[in-house]
Structures are given as structure tokens and as C-alpha cells.
DOLOMAR-842691 format. One record per residue (C-alpha): residue number from 1; x, y, z negated. Coordinates in pm, 1 decimal. Example, Ala and Ser with C-alpha at 12.3 -4.5 7.8 and 13.67 -1.06 7.14 Angstrom:
<sites>
<num->1 | x->1230.0 | y->-450.0 | z->-780.0>;
<num->2 | x->1367.0 | y->-106.0 | z->-714.0>;
</sites>
This chain:
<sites>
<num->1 | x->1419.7 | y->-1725.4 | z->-1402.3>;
<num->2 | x->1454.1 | y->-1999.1 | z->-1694.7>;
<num->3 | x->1418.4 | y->-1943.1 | z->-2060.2>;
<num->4 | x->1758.4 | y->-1989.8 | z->-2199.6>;
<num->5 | x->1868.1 | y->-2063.9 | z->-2579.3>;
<num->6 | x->2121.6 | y->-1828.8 | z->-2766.9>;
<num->7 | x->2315.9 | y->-1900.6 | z->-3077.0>;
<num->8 | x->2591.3 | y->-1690.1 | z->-3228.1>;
<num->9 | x->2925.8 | y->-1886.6 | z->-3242.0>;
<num->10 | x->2981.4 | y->-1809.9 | z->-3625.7>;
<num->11 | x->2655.5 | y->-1991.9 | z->-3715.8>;
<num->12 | x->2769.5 | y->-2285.5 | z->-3484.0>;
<num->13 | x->3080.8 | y->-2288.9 | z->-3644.8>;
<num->14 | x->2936.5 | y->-2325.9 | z->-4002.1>;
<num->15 | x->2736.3 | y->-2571.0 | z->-3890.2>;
<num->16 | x->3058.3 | y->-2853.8 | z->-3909.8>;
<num->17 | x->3070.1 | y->-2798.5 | z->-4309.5>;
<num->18 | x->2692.7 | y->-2846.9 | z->-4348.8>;
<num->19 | x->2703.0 | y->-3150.8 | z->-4146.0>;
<num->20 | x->2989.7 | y->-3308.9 | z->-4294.1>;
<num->21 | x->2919.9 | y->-3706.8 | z->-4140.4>;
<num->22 | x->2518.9 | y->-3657.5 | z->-4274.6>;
<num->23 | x->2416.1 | y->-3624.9 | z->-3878.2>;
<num->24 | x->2504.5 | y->-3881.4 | z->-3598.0>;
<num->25 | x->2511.6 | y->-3703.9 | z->-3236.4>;
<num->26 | x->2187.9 | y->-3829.5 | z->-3183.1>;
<num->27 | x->2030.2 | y->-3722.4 | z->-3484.3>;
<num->28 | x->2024.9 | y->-3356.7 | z->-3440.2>;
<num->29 | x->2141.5 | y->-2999.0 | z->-3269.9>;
<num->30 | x->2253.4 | y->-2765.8 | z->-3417.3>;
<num->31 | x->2015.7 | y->-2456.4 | z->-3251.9>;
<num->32 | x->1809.1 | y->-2231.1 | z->-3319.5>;
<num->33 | x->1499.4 | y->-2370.8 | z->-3171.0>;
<num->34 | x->1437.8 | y->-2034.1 | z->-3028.2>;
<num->35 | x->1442.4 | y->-1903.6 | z->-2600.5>;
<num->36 | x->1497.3 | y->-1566.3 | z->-2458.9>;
<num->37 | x->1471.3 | y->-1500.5 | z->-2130.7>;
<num->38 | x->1738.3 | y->-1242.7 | z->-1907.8>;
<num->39 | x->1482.7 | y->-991.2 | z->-1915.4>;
<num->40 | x->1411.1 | y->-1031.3 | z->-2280.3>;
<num->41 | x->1784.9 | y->-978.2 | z->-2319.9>;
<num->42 | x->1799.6 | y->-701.9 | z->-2068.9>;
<num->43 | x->1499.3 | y->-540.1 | z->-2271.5>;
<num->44 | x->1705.7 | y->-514.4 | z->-2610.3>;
<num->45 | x->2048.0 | y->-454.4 | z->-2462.1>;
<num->46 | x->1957.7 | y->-136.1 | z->-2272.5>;
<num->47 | x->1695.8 | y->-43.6 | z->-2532.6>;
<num->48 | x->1955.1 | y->-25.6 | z->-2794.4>;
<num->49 | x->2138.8 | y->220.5 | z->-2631.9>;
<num->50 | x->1802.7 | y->393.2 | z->-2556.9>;
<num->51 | x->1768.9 | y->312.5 | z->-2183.4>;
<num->52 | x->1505.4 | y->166.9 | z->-1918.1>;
<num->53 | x->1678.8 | y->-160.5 | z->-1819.2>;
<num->54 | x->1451.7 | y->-142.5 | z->-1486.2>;
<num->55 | x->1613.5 | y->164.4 | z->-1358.5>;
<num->56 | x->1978.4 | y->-29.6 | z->-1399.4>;
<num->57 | x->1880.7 | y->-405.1 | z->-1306.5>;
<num->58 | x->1779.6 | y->-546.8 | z->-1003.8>;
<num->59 | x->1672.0 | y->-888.5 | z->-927.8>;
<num->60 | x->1831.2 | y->-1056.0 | z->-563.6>;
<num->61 | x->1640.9 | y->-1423.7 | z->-489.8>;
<num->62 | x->1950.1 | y->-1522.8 | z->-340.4>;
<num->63 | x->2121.3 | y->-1577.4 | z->-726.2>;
<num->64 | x->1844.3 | y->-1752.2 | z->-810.6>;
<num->65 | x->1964.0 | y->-2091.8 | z->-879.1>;
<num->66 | x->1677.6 | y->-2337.3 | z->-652.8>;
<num->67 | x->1708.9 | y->-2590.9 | z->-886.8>;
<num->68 | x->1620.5 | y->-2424.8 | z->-1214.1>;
<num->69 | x->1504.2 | y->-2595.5 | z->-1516.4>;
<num->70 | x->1262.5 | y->-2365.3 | z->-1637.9>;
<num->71 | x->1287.7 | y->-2389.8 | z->-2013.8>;
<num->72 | x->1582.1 | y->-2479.7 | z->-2217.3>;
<num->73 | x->1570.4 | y->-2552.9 | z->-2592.4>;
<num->74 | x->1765.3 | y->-2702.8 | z->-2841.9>;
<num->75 | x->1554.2 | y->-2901.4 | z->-3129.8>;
<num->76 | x->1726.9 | y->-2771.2 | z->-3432.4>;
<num->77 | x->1439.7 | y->-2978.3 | z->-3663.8>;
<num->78 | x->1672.3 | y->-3255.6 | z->-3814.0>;
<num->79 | x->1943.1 | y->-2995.2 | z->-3874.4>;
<num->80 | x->1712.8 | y->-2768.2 | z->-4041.7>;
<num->81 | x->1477.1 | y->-3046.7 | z->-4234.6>;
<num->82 | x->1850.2 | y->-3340.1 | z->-4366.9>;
<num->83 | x->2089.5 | y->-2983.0 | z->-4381.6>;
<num->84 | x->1893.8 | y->-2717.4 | z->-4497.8>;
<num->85 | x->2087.4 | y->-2532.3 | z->-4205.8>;
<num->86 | x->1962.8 | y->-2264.3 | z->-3968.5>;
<num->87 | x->2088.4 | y->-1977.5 | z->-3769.7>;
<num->88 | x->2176.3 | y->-1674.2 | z->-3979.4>;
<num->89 | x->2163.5 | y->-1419.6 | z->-3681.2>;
<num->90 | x->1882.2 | y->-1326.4 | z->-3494.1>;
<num->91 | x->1844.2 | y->-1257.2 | z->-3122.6>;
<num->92 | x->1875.3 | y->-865.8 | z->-3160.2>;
<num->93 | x->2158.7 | y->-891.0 | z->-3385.3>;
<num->94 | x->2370.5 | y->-1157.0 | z->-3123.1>;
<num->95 | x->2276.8 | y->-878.9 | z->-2852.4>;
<num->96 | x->2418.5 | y->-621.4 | z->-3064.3>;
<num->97 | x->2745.1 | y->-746.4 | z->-3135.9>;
<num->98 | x->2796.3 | y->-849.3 | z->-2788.8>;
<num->99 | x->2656.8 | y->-504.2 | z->-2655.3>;
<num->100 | x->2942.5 | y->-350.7 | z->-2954.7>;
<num->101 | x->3198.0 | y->-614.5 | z->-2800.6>;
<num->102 | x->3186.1 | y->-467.9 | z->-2466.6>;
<num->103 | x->3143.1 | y->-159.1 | z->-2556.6>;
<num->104 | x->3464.8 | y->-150.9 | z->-2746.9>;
<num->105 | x->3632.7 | y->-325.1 | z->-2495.4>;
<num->106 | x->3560.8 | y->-85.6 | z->-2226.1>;
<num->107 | x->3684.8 | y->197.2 | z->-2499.0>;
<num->108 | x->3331.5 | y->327.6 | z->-2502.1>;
<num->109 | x->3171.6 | y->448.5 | z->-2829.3>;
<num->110 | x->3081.7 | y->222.3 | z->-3063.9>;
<num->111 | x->2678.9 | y->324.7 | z->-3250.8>;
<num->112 | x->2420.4 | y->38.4 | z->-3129.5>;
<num->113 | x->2159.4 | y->98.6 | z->-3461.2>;
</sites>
């Protein structure tokens, strides 16, 4: 399975005032230069509600997409050296609030530590 980027929406959205004309589409991304795999993100999910993701999740080959680019990245460096910008959420906390998202929309209770 490929290594996948995640960035929480707020932080992309607050990256328009910090860039404010000072990038050109090809002079930066606005990332967070970090990957997570599915089973890195299956690994904090369940353990944040204290369970064994590998009793719940199962992989099937025949999802797997056959033409799979194996690492995907965004290179937040320009951003991050002409901006001073970067992320403001880590990877556990973007799990969390989407874990509390569905959680809440299901009408489940809401206590992810």
C-alpha cells in the first residue's frame, strides 16, 4: 500500500493569508512534508479508542490499486523557508478530530484522549 500525505483543512486554509502573491504555483506546496501510511492511520485510530486495529481490519489484494505510486509527498520547503508557514496539527491530532467527527456523527460518545 502507498505512503500517503495528510494535512488538516484549517492549516490549508490559513495558508492563502500567509501566501498573499509571495509564492507562484510553482514555487511551493503548501504540506506538511510528512507520510503516513493506512496502517499507520489504522494504528492510532483504533488505538485511541483502546483497540487492536488487526482484529477489525482486513486487507483484500483485489482493492489494491495495480498501479500504485508508492510514496506520495508534498515538498512544503519553500512554504516553510519565504512564509515562515507550517502545519499546526499533527498526524494524531487530524486522526482525532476525524475519529470525534464520526463518532459524533454516528451519535456515539464523544472521549478520544
Amino acid at each position: 500500500m502507498g505512503i500517503r500525505e495528510g494535512v488538516r483543512r484549517g492549516d490549508v486554509a490559513d495558508a492563502p493569508a500567509a501566501t498573499a502573491g509571495r509564492l507562484r504555483d510553482r514555487d511551493g506546496r503548501i504540506a506538511t512534508g510528512e507520510m503516513h501510511s493506512v496502517r499507520e492511520l489504522c494504528e492510532v485510530a483504533f488505538g485511541l479508542v483502546g483497540l487492536d486495529w488487526q482484529r477489525y481490519v482486513r486487507i483484500d489484494a483485489k482493492y489494491l490499486r495495480p498501479t500504485e505510486v508508492e510514496e506520495l509527498c508534498g515538498d512544503a520547503s519553500k512554504a516553510r523557508e519565504r512564509l515562515d508557514w507550517q502545519a499546526g496539527t499533527t498526524f494524531r491530532d487530524l486522526v482525532r478530530l476525524m475519529l470525534e467527527h464520526d463518532l459524533a456523527d454516528a451519535g456515539l460518545p464523544v472521549n478520544v484522549p
